[in-house]
N, C-alpha and C positions, 0 to 999 in steps of 0.2 A: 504494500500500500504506500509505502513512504518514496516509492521511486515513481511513482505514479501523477502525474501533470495534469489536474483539473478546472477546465476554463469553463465560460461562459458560450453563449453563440456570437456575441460578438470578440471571442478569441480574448477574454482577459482572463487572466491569471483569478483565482478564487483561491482562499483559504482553506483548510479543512482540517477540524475538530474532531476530536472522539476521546471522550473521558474515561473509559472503558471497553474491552473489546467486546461487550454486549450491547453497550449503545450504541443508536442510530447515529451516522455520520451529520453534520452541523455543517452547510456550507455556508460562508461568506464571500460576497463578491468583493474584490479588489478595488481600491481608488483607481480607475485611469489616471494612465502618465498624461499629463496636460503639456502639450509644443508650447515656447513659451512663443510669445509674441513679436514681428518684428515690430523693433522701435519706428517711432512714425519719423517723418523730417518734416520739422517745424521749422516754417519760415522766419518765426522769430529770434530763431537761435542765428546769430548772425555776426560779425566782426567791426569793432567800427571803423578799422584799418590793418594795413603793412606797409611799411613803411622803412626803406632803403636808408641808412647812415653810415657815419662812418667813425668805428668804435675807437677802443684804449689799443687796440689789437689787433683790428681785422675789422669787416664788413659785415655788417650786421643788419636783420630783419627781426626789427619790432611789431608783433603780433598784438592788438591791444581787444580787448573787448568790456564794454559798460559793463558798470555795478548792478544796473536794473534786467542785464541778460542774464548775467551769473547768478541773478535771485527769482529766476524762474523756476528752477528744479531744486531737488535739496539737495543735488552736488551736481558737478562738473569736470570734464576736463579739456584740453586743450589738446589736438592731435594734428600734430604734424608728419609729412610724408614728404622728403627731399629726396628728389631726384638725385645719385649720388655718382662718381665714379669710381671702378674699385681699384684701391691704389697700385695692386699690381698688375694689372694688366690692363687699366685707362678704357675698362669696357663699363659701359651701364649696367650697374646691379639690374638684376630683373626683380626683384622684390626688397625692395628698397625697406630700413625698418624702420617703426611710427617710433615716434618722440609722444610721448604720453605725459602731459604737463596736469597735477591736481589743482586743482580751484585754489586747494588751501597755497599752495607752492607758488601761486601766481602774482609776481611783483605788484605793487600798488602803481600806480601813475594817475597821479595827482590825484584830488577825489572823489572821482568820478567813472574810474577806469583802472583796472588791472592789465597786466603786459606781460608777456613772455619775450628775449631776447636769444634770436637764436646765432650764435657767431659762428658754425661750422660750415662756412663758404670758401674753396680754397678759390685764387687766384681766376683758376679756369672752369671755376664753377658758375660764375656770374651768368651764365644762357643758359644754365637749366631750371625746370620749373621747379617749385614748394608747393603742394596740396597740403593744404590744411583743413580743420574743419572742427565743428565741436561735438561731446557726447555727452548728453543728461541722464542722469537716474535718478529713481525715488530713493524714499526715508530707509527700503529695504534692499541698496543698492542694484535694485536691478535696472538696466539697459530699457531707457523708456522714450526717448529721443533723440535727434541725429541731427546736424545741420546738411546742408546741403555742401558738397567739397570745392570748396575756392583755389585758387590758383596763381597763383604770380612767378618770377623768377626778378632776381637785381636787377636784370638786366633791362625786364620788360618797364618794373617801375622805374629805373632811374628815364628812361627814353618819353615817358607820359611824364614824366616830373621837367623833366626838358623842356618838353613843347607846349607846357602851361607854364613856364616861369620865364619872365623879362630882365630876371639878374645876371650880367653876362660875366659875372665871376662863377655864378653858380653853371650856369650854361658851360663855361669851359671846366670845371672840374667834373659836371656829369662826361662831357664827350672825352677828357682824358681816362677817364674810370674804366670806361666800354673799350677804351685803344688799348689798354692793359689788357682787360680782360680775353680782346682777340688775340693779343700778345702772347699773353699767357698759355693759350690754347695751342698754338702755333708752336712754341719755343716747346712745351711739355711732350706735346705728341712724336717730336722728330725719332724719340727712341723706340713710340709704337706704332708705327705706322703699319693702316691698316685697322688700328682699332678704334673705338669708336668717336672716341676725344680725337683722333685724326681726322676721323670723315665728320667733324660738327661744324653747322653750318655758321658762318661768320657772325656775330655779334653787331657787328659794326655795317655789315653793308645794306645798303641806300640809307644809310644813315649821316646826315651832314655833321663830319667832324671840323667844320671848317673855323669852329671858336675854339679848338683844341688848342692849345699852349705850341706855340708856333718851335721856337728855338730854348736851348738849356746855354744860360749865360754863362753861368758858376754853379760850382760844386762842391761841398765837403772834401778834403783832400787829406783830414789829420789821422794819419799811422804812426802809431806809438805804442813802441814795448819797453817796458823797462822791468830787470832783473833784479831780486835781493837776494838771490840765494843762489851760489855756484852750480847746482845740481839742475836748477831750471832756467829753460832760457828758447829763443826763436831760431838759433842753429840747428843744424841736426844731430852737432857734433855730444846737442847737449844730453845729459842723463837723462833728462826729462822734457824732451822738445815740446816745443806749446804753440800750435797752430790754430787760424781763426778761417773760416770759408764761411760764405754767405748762399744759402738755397732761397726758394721762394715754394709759400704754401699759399696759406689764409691773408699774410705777409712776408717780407723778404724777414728771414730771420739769420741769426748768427749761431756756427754752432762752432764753439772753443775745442780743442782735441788734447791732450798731454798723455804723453809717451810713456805706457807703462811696464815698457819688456827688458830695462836692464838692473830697475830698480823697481818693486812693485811698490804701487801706490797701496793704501788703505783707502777707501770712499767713506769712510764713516769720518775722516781726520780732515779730508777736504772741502772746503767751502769757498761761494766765492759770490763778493758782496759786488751788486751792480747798480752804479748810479747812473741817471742820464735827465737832461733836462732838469726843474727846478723842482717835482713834485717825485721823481721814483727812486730812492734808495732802499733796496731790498736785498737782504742777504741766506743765499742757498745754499741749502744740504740738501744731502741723503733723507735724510730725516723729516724735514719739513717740507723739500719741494721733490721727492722721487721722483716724479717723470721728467725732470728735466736734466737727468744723468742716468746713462747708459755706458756700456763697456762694446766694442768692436774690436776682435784681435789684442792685438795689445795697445790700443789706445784707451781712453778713458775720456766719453764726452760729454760735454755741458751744452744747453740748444737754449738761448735766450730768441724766445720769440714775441718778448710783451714791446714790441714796438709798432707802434701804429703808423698806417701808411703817411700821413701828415709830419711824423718825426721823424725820415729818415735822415735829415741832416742833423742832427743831432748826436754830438758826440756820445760815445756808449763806453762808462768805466768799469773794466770788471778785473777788481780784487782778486787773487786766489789766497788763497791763503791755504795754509795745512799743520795739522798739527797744534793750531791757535798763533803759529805764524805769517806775516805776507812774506808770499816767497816772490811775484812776480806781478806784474800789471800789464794792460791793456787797453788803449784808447783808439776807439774806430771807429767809423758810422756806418748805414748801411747805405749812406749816399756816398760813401771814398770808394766805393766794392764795389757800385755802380756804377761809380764814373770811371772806375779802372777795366771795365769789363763794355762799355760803348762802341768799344773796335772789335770787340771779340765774336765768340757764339749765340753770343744771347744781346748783343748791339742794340737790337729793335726795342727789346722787352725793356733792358735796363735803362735805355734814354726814357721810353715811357713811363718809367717808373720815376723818376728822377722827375719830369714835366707832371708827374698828380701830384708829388710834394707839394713842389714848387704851387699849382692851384689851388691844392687842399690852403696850403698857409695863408693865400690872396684871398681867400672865400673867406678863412676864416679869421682874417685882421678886419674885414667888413669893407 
């Protein structure tokens, strides 16, 4: 009896009793399993913007949405979907993953509106889209409304933000923004070609760059190492050589190297404090900043990437220190590494880089 499967005529599962093996069997019919419901898309659920800037870091899309949206349901969340490419092989993710922001998580912006800022845009990402969108549920968390999925890319809004603004400072920092960004697409792809970041279609064309930052007058030129301690130094001949190379992501960043294969380093002993401009002195570890030190072979790297497009001229001081002493310094920008690199492979990219400074600072002196 106990292996025996007792339903209903409409095929549900029943229960079945017996108190004793002389009583009569006692059926009960089962709860039906209830589909739940899809969430409906309520047109009220809605964004009151996105909104293209330019951050501490990198380029950023401010997602904002009212206080009287977010108190429609008794939660919320914020769901974004970035087109991405995948870093090794510069092909389009096929299933790109959601960014899932809680109501409660959601910055304030002034008081009226809440905002999400999303800064994971690299260089050659500015033409592809951002789907975003929002999801309500009830008191008992379930899935009870949807918005409708929106759409932008930087690219698309800085070009509408273009052809509604009469400020021709801003007018040229938009059109040098998009030269990079084709820049950047061009100069990235040459090692994949073939893949899909090769075959993307230009950012910039029929597009009038003709307010674009014309010529680069000057440029940051200051290279400076100085050594306190025998063992480190910019030769190679030294124990511990200390090289600086400039790549480009989200921003052009700096990534410091020191030689660790004839005398091994300790990374828990190393630090290294970096000033630049009037507002950023901040000093890195192991400890407190880990992802911005890695090990390669026998080198040992430090990646400062908090420089924002508008600061590249900007001298950049970065301390080492080890052991609780300086052994060695460094003064660079990432506008001398541009302007050393104009004649070179990346000519195109790094004058464009060098002319959004130069605009970003014009726009932003007023």
């Amino acid at each position: 009896i106990a292996d025996v499967v007792f339903c209903d005529v409409d095929e549900n599962d029943v229960a079945v009793t017996y108190p004793n093996a002389d009583a009569p069997f006692t059926f009960t019919v089962a709860e039906p399993v209830v589909e739940p419901e899809e969430p409906e898309v309520d047109a009220a659920l809605k964004f009151q913007g996105a909104s293209v800037g330019f951050g501490t870091s990198s380029l950023q899309v401010n997602f904002r949405i009212r206080n009287t949206v977010l108190a429609l349901y008794d939660d919320m969340e914020v769901v974004i979907i970035p087109q991405k490419y995948d870093m090794t092989t510069l092909n389009l993710v096929e299933n790109p993953a959601e960014i899932v922001i809680k109501k409660a998580d959601l910055a304030s912006a002034g008081s009226t509106m809440k905002s999400y800022l999303y800064t994971d845009i690299q260089l050659y990402e500015l033409g592809l889209d951002i789907n975003y969108m929002l999801r309500a549920y009830d008191a008992e968390d379930n899935l009870v409304a949807v918005s409708e999925t929106f759409t932008t890319s930087a690219a698309t809004y800085l070009k509408t933000s273009y052809e509604a603004s009469a400020d021709a400072k801003f007018r040229t920092l938009v059109a040098d923004t998009l030269i990079v960004g084709d820049e950047a697409v061009k100069n990235t792809a040459k090692n994949y070609v073939g893949s899909d970041l090769d075959n993307a279609p230009s950012i910039i064309e029929g597009f009038d760059t003709s307010e674009a930052t014309a010529t680069v007058d000057t440029y940051n030129t200051v290279d400076a190492f100085n050594s306190f301690n025998a063992d480190f130094g910019s030769a190679s001949s030294a124990t511990h050589q200390v090289r600086k190379s400039v790549s480009i992501g989200k921003v052009p960043y700096i990534t410091y190297r020191i030689k660790d294969a004839n005398s091994a380093l300790d990374l828990s002993k190393l630090s290294v404090k970096v000033t630049y401009g009037e507002n950023y002195d901040v000093t890195f570890t192991t400890a407190t900043h880990p992802e911005a030190f890695s090990k390669t072979g026998s080198w040992i790297n430090f990646k400062f990437d908090q420089v924002g497009l508008q600061d590249s001229d900007k001298n950049i001081v970065a301390v080492f220190n080890y052991d609780g002493k300086a052994v060695c310094d460094s003064t660079y920008s990432v506008e001398t590494y541009l302007g050393s690199a104009m004649t070179g492979t990346i000519a195109d990219l790094a004058t464009a880089l060098i002319k959004l400074g130069v605009s970003f600072r014009a726009y932003q002196a007023g």
